[in-house]
Each structure stands twice: as C-alpha cells, then as structure tokens.
PDBQT receptor file of N, H, CA, C and O in Angstrom, charges set to zero:
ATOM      1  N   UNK A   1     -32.389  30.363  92.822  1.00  0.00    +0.000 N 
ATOM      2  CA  UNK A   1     -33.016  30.707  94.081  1.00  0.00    +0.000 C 
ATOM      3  C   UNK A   1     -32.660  29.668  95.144  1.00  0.00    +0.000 C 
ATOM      4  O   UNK A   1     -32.083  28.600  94.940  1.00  0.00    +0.000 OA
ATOM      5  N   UNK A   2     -33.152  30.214  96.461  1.00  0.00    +0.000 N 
ATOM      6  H   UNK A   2     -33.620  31.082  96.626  1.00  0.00    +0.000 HD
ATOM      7  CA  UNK A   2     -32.425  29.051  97.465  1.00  0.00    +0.000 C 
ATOM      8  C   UNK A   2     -33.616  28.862  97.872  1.00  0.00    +0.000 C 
ATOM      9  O   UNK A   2     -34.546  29.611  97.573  1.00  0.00    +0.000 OA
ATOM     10  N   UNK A   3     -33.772  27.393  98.918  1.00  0.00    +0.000 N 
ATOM     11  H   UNK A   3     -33.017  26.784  99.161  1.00  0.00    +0.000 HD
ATOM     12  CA  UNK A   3     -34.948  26.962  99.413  1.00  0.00    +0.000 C 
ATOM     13  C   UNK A   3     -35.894  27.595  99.956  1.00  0.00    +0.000 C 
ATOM     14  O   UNK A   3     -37.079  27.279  99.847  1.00  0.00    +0.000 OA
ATOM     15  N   UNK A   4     -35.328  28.836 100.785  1.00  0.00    +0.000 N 
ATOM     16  H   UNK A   4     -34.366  29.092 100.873  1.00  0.00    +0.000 HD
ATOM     17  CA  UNK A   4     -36.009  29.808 101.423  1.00  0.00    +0.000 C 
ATOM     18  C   UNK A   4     -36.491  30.566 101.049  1.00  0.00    +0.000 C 
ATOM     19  O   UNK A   4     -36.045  30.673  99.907  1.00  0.00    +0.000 OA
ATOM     20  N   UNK A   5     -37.462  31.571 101.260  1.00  0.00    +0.000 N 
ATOM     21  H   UNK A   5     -37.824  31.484 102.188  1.00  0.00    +0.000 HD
ATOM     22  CA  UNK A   5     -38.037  32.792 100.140  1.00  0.00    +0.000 C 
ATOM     23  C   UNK A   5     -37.186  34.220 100.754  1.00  0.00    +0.000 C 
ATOM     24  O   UNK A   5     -37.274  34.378 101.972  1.00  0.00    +0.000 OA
ATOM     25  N   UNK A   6     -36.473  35.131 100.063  1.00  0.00    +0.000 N 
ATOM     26  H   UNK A   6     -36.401  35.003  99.074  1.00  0.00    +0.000 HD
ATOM     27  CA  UNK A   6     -36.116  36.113  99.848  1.00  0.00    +0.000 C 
ATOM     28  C   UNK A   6     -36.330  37.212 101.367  1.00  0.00    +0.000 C 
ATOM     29  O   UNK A   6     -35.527  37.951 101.936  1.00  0.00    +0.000 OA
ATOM     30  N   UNK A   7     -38.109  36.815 101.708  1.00  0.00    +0.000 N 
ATOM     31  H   UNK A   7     -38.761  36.214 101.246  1.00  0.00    +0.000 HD
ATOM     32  CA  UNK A   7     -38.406  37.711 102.938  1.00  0.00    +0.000 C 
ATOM     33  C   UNK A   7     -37.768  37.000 104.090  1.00  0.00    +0.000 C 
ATOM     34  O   UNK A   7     -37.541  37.664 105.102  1.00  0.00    +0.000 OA
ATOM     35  N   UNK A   8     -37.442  35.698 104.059  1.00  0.00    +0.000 N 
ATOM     36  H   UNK A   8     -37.626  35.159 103.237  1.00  0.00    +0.000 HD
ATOM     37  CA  UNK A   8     -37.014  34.833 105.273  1.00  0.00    +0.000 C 
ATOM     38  C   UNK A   8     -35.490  35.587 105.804  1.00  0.00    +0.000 C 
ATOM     39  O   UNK A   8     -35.170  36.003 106.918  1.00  0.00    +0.000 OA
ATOM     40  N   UNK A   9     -34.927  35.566 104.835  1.00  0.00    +0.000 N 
ATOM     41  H   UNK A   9     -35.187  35.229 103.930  1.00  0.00    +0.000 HD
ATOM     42  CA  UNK A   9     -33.309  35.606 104.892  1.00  0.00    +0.000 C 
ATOM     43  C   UNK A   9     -33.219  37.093 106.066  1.00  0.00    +0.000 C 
ATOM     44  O   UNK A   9     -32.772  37.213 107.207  1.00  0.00    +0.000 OA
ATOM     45  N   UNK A  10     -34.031  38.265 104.887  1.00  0.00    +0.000 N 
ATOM     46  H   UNK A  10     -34.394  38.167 103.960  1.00  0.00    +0.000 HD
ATOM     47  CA  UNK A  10     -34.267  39.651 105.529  1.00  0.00    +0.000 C 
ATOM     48  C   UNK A  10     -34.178  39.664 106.965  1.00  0.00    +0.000 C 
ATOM     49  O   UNK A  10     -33.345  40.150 107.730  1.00  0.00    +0.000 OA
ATOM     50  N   UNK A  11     -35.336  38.953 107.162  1.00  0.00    +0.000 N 
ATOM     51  H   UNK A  11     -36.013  38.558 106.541  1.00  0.00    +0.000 HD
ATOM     52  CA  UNK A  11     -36.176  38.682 109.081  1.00  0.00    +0.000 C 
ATOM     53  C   UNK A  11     -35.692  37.851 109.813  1.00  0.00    +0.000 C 
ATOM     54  O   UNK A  11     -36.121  37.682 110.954  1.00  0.00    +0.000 OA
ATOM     55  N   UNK A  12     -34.678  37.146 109.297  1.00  0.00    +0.000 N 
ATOM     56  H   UNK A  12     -34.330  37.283 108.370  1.00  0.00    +0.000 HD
ATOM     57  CA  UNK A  12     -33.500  36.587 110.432  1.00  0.00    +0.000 C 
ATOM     58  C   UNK A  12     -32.655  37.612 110.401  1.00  0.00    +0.000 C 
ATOM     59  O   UNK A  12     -32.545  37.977 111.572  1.00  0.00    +0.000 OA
ATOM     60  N   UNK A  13     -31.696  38.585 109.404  1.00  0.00    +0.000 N 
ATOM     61  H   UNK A  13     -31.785  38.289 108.453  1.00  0.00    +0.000 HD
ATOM     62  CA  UNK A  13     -30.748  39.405 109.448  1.00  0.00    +0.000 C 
ATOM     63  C   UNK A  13     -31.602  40.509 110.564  1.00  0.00    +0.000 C 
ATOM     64  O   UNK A  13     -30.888  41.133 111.348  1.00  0.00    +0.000 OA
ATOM     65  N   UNK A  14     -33.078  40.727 110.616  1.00  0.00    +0.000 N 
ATOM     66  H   UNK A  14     -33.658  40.220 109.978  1.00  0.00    +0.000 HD
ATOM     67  CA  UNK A  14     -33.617  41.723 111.421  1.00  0.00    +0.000 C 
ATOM     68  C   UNK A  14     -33.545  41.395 113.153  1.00  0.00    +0.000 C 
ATOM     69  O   UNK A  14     -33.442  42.104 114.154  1.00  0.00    +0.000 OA
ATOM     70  N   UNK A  15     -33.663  39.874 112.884  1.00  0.00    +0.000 N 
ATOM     71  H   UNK A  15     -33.747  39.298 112.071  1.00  0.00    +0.000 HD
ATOM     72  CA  UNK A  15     -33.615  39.518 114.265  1.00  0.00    +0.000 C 
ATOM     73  C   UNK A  15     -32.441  39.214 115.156  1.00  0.00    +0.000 C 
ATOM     74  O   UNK A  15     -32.501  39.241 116.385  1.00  0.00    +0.000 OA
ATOM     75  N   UNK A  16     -31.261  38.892 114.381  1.00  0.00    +0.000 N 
ATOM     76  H   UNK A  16     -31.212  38.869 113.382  1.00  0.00    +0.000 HD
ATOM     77  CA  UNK A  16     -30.298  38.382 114.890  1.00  0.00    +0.000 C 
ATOM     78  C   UNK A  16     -29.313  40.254 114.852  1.00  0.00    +0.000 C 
ATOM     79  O   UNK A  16     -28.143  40.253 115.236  1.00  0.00    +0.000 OA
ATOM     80  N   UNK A  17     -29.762  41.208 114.521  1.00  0.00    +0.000 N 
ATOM     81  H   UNK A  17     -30.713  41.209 114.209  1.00  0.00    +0.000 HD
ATOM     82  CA  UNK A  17     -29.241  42.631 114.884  1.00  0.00    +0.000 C 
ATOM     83  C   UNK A  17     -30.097  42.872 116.114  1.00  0.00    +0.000 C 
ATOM     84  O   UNK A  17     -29.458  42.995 117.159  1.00  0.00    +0.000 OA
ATOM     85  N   UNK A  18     -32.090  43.010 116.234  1.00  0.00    +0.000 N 
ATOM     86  H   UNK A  18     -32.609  42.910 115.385  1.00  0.00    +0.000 HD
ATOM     87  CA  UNK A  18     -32.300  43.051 117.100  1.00  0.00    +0.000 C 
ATOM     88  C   UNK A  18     -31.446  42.305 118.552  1.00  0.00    +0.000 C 
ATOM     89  O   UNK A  18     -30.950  42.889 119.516  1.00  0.00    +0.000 OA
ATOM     90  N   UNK A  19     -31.480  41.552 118.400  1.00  0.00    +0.000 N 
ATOM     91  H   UNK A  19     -31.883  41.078 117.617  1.00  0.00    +0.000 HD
ATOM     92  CA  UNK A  19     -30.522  40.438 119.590  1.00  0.00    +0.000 C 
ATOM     93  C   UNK A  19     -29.415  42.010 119.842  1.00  0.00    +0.000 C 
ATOM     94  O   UNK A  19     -29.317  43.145 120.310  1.00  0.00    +0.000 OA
ATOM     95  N   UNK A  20     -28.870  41.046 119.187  1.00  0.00    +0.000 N 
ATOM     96  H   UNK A  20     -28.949  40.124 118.807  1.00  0.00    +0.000 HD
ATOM     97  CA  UNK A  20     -27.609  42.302 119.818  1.00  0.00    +0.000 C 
ATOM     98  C   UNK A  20     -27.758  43.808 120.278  1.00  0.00    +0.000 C 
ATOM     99  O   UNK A  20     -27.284  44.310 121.297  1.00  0.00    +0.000 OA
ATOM    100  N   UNK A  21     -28.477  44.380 119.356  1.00  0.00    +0.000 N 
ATOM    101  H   UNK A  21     -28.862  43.972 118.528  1.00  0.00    +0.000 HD
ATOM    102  CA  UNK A  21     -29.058  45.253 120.488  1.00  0.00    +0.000 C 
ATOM    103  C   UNK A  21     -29.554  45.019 121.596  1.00  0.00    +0.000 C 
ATOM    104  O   UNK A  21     -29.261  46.017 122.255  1.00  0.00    +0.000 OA
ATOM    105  N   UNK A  22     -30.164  44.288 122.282  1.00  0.00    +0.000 N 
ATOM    106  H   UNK A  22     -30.402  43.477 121.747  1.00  0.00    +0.000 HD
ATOM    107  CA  UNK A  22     -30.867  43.487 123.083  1.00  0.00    +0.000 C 
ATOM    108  C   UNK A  22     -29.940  43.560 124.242  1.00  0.00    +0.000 C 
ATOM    109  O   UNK A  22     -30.132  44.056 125.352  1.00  0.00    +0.000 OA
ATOM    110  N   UNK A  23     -28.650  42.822 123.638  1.00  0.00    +0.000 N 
ATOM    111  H   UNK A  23     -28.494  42.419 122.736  1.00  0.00    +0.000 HD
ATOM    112  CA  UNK A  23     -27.430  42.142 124.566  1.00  0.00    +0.000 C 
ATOM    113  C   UNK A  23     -26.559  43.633 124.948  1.00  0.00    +0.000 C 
ATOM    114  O   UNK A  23     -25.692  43.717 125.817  1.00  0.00    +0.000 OA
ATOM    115  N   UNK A  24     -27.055  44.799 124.026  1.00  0.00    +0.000 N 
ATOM    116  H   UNK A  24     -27.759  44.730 123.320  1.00  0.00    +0.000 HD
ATOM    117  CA  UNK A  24     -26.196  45.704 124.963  1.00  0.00    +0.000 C 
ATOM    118  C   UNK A  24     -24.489  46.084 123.809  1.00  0.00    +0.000 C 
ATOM    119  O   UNK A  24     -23.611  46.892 124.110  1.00  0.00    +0.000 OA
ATOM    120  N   UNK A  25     -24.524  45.275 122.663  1.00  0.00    +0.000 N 
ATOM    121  H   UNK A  25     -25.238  44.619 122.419  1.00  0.00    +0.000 HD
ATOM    122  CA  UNK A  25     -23.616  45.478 121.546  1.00  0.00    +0.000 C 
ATOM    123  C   UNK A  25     -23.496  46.668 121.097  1.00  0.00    +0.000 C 
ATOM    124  O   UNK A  25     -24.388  47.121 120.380  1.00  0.00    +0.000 OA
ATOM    125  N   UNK A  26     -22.331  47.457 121.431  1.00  0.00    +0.000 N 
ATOM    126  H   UNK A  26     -21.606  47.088 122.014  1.00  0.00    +0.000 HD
ATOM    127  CA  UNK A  26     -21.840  48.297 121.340  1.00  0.00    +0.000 C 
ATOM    128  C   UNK A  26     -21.767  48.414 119.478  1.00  0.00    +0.000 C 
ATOM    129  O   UNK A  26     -22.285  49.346 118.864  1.00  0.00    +0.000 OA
ATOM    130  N   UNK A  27     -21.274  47.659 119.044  1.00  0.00    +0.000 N 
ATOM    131  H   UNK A  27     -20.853  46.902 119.543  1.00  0.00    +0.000 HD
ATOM    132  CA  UNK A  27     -21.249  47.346 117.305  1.00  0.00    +0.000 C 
ATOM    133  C   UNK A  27     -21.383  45.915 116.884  1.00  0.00    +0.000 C 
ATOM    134  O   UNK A  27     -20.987  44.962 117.555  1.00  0.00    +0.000 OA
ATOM    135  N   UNK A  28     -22.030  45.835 115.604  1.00  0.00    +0.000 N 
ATOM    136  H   UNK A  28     -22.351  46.609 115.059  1.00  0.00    +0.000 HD
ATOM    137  CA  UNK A  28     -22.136  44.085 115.101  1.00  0.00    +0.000 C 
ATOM    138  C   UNK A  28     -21.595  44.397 113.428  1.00  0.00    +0.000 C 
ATOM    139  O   UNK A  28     -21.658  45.378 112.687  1.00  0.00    +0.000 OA
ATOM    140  N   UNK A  29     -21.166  43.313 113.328  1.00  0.00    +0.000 N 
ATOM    141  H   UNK A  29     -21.114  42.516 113.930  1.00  0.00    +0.000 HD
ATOM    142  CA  UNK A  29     -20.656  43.211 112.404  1.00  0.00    +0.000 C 
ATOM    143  C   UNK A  29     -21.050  41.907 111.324  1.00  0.00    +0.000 C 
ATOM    144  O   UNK A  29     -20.514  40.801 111.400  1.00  0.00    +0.000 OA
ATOM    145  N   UNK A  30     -21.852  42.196 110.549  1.00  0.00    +0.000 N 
ATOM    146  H   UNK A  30     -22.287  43.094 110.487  1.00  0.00    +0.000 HD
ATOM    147  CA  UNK A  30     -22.657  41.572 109.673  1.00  0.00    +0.000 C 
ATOM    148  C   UNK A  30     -21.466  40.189 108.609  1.00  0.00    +0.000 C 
ATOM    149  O   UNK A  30     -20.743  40.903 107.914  1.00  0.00    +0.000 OA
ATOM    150  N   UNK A  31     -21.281  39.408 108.461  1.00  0.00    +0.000 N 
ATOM    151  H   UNK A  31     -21.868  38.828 109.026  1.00  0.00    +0.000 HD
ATOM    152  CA  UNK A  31     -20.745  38.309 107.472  1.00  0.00    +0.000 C 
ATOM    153  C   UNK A  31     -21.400  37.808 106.294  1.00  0.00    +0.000 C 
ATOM    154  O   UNK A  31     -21.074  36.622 106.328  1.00  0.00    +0.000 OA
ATOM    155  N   UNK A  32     -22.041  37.945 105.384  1.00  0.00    +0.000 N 
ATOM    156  H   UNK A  32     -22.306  38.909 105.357  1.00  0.00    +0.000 HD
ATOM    157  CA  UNK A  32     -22.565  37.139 104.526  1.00  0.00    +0.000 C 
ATOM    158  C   UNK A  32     -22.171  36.817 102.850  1.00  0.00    +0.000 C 
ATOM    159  O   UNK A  32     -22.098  37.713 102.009  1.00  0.00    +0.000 OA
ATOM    160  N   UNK A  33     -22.016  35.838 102.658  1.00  0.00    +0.000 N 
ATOM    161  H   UNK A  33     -22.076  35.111 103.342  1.00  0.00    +0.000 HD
ATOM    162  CA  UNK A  33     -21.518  34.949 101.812  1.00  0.00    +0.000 C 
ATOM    163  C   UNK A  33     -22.492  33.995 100.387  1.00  0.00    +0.000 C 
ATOM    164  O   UNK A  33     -22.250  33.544  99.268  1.00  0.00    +0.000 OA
ATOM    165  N   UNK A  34     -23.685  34.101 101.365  1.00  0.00    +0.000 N 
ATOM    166  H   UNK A  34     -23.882  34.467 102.274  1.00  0.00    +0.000 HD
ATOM    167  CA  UNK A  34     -24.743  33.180 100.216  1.00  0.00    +0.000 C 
ATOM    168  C   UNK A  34     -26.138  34.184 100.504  1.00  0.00    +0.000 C 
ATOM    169  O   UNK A  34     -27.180  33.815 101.045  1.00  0.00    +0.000 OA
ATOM    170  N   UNK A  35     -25.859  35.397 100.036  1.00  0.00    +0.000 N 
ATOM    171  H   UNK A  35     -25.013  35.697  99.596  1.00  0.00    +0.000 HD
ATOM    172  CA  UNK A  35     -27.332  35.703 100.379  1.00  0.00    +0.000 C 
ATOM    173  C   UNK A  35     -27.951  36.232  98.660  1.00  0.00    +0.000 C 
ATOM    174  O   UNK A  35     -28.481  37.291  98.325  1.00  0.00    +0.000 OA
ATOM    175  N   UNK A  36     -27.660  35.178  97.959  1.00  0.00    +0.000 N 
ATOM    176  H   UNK A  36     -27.229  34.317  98.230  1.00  0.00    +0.000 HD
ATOM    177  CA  UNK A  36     -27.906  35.233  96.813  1.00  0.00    +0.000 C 
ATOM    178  C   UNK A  36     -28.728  36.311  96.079  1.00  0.00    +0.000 C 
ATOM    179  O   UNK A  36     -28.577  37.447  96.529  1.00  0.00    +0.000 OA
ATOM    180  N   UNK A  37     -29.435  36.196  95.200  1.00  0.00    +0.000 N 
ATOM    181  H   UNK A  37     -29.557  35.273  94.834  1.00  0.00    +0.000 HD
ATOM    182  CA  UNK A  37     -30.066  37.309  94.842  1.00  0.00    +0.000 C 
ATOM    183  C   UNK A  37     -30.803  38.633  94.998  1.00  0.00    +0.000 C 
ATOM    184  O   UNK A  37     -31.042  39.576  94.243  1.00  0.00    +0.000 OA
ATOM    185  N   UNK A  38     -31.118  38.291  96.481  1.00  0.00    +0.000 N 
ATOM    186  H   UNK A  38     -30.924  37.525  97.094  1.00  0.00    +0.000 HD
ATOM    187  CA  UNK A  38     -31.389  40.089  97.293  1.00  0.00    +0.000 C 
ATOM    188  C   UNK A  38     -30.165  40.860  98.035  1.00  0.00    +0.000 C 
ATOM    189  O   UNK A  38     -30.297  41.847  98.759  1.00  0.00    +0.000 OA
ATOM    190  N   UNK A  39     -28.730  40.092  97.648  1.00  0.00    +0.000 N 
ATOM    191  H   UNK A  39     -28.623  39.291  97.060  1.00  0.00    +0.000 HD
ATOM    192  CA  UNK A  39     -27.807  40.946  98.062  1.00  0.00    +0.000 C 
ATOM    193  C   UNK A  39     -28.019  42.009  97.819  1.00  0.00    +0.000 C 
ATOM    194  O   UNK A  39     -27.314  42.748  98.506  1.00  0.00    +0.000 OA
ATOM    195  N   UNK A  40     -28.653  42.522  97.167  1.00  0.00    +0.000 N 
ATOM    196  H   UNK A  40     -29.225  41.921  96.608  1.00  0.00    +0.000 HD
ATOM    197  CA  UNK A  40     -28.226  44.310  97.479  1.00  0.00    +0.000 C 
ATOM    198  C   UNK A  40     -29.903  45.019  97.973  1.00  0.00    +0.000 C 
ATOM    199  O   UNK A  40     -30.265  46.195  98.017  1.00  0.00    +0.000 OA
ATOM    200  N   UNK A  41     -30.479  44.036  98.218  1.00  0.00    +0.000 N 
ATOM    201  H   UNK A  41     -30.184  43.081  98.182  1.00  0.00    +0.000 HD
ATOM    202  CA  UNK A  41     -31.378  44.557  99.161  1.00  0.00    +0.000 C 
ATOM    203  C   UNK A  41     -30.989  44.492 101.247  1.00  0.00    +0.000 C 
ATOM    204  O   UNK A  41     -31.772  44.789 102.149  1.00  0.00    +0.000 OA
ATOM    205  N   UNK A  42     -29.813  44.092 101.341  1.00  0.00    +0.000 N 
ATOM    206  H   UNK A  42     -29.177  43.851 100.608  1.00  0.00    +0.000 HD
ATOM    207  CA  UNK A  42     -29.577  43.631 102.703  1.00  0.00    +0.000 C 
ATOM    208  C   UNK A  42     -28.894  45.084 103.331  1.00  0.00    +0.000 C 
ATOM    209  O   UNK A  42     -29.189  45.425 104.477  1.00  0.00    +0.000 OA
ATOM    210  N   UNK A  43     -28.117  45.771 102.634  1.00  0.00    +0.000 N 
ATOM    211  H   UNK A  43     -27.877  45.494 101.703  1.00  0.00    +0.000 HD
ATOM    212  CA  UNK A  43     -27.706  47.107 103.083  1.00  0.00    +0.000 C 
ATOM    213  C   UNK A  43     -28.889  48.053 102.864  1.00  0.00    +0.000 C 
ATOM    214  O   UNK A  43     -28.974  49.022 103.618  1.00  0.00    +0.000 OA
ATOM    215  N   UNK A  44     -29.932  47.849 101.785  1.00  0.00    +0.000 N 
ATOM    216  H   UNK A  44     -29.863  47.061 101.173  1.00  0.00    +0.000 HD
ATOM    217  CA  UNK A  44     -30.994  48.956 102.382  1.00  0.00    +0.000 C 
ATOM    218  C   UNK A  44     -31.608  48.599 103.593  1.00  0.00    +0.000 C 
ATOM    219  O   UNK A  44     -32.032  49.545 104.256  1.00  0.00    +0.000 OA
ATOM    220  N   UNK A  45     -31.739  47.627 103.982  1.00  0.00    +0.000 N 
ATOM    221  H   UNK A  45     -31.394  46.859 103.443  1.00  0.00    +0.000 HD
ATOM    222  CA  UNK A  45     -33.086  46.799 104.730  1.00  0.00    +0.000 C 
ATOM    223  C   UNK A  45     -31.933  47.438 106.270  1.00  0.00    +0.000 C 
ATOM    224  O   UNK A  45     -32.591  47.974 107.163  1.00  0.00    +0.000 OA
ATOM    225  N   UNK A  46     -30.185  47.359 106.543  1.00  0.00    +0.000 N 
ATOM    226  H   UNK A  46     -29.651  46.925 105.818  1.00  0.00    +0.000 HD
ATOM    227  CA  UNK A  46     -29.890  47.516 107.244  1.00  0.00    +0.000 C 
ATOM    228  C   UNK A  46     -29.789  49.202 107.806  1.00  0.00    +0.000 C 
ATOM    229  O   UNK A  46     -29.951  49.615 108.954  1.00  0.00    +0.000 OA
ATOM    230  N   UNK A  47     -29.430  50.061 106.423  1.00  0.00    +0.000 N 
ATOM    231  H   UNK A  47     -29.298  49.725 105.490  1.00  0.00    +0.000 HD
ATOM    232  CA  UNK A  47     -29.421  51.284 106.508  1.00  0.00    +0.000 C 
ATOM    233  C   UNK A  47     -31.086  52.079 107.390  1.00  0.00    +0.000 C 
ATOM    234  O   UNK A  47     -31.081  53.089 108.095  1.00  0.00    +0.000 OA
ATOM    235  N   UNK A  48     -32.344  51.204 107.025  1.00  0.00    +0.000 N 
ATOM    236  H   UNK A  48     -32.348  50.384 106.453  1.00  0.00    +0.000 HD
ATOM    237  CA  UNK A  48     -33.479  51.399 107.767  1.00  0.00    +0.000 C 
ATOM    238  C   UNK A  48     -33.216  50.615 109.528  1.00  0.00    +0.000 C 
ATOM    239  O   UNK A  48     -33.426  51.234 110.571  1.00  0.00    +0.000 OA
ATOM    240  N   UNK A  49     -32.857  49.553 109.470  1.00  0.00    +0.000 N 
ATOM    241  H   UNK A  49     -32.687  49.050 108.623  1.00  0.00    +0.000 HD
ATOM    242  CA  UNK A  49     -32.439  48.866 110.706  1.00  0.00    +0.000 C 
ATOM    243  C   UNK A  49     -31.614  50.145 112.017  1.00  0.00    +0.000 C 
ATOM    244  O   UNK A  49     -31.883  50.489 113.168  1.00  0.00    +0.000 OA
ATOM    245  N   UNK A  50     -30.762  50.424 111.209  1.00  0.00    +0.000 N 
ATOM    246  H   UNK A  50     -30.543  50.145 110.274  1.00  0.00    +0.000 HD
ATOM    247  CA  UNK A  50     -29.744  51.106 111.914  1.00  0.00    +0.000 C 
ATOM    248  C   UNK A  50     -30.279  52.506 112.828  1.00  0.00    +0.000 C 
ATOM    249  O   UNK A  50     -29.674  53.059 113.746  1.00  0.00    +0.000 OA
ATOM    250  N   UNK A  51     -31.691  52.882 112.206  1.00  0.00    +0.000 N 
ATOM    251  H   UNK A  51     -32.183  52.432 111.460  1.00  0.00    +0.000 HD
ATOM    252  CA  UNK A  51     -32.304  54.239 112.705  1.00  0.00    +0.000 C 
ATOM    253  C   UNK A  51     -33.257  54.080 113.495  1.00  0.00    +0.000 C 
ATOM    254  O   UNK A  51     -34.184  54.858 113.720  1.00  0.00    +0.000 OA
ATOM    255  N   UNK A  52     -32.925  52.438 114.212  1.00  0.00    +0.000 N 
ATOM    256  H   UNK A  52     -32.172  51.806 114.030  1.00  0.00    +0.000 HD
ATOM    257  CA  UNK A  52     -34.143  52.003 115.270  1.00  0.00    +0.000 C 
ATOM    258  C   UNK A  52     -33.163  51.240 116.450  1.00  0.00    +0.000 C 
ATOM    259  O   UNK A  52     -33.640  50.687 117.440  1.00  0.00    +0.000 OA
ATOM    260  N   UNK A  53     -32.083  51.298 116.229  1.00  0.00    +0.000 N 
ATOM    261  H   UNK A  53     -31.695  51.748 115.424  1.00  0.00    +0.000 HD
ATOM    262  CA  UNK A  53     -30.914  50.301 116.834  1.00  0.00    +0.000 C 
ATOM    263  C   UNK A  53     -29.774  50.867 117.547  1.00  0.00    +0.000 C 
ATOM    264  O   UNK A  53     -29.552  51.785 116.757  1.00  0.00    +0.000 OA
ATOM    265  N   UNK A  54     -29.177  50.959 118.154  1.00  0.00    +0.000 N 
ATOM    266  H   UNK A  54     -29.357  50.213 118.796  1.00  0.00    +0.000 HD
ATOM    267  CA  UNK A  54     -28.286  52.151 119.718  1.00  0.00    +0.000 C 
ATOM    268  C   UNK A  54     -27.057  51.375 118.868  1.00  0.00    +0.000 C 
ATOM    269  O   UNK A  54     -26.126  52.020 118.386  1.00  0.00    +0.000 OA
ATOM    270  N   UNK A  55     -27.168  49.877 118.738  1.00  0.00    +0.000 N 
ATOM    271  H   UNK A  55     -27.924  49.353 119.129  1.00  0.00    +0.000 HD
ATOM    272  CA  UNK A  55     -25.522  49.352 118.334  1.00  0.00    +0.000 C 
ATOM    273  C   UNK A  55     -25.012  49.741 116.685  1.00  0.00    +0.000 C 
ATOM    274  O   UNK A  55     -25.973  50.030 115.971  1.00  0.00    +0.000 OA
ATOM    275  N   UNK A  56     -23.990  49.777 116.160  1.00  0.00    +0.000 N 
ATOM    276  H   UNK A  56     -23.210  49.541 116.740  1.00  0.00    +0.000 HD
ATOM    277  CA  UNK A  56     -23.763  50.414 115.124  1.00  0.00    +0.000 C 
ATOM    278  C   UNK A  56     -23.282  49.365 114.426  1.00  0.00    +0.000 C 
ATOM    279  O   UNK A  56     -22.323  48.709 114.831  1.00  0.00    +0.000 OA
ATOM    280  N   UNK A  57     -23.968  49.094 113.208  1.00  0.00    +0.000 N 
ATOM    281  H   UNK A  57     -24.747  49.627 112.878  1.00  0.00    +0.000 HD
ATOM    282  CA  UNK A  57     -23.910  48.111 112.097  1.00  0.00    +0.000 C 
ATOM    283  C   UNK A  57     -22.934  48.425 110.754  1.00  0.00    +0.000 C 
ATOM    284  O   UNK A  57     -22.770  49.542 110.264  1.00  0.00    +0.000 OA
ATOM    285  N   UNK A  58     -22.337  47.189 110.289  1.00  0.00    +0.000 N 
ATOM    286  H   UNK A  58     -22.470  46.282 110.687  1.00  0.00    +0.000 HD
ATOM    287  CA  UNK A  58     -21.278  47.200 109.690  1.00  0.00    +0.000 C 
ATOM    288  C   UNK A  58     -21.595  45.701 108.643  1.00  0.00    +0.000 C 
ATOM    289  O   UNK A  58     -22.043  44.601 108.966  1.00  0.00    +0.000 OA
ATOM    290  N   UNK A  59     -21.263  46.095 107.658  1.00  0.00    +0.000 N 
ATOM    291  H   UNK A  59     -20.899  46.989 107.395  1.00  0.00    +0.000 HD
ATOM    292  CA  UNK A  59     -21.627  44.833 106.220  1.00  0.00    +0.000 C 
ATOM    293  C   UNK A  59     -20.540  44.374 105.417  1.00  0.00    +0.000 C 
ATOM    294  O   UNK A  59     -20.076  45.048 104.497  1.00  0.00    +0.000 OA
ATOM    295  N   UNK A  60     -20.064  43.089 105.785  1.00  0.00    +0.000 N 
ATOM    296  H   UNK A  60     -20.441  42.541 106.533  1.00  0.00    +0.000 HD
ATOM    297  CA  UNK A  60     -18.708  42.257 105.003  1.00  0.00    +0.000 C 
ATOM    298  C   UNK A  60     -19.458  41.506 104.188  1.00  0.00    +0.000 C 
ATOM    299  O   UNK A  60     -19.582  40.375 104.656  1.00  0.00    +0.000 OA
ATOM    300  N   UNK A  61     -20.267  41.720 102.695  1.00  0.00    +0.000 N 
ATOM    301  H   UNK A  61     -20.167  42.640 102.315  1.00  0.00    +0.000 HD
ATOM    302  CA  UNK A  61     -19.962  40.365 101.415  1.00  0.00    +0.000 C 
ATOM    303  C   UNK A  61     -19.603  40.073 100.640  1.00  0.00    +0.000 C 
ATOM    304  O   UNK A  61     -19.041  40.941  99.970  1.00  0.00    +0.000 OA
ATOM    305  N   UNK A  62     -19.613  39.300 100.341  1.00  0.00    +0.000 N 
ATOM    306  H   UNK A  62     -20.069  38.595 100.884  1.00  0.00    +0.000 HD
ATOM    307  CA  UNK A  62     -18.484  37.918  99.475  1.00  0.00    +0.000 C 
ATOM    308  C   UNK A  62     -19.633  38.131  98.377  1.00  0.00    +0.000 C 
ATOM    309  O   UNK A  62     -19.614  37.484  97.330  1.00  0.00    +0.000 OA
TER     310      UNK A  62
C-alpha cells in the first residue's frame, strides 16, 4: 500500500478532470504509473466521471 488511502488518489484524479473541464478542455488525457492497487478501479470511477464532464477522457497505464 502507499502512504495515502486508496479514496485520496480517486479525488485528486476527480479533481484534476474537473479542472479541465473547468478550463474549457476539449479532451484530457489521463498518465498513470503508480496507482497501485485500485488500478482497475480508476477507469470505472472515470467511465462515471465522463457522464458529468463536456471534455472527453482518455486512460494511459503502466
């Protein structure tokens, strides 16, 4: 596990998509690399994201 708890990681990935919607982002494009053990909770959490959000989301992990 990493220092942070599991819900933290989620609610920055929620906020830093909000943003960009925010800014008017036509598309964002997601990077993540260490999102250790709820990786495969980050494409559901985005697939719900995406049906509240105008910019169109996209998921690269390692």
């Amino acid at each position: 596990m990493t220092a942070i708890p599991p819900w933290h990681f989620l609610k920055s990935i929620c906020y830093h998509v909000r943003a960009m919607d925010a800014l008017g982002f036509e598309s964002t494009v997601l990077f993540s690399g260490h999102s250790g053990p709820h990786r495969q909770d980050v494409p559901i959490v985005l697939d719900i994201l995406q049906q509240h959000v105008d910019t169109r989301l996209s998921l690269h992990q390692q």
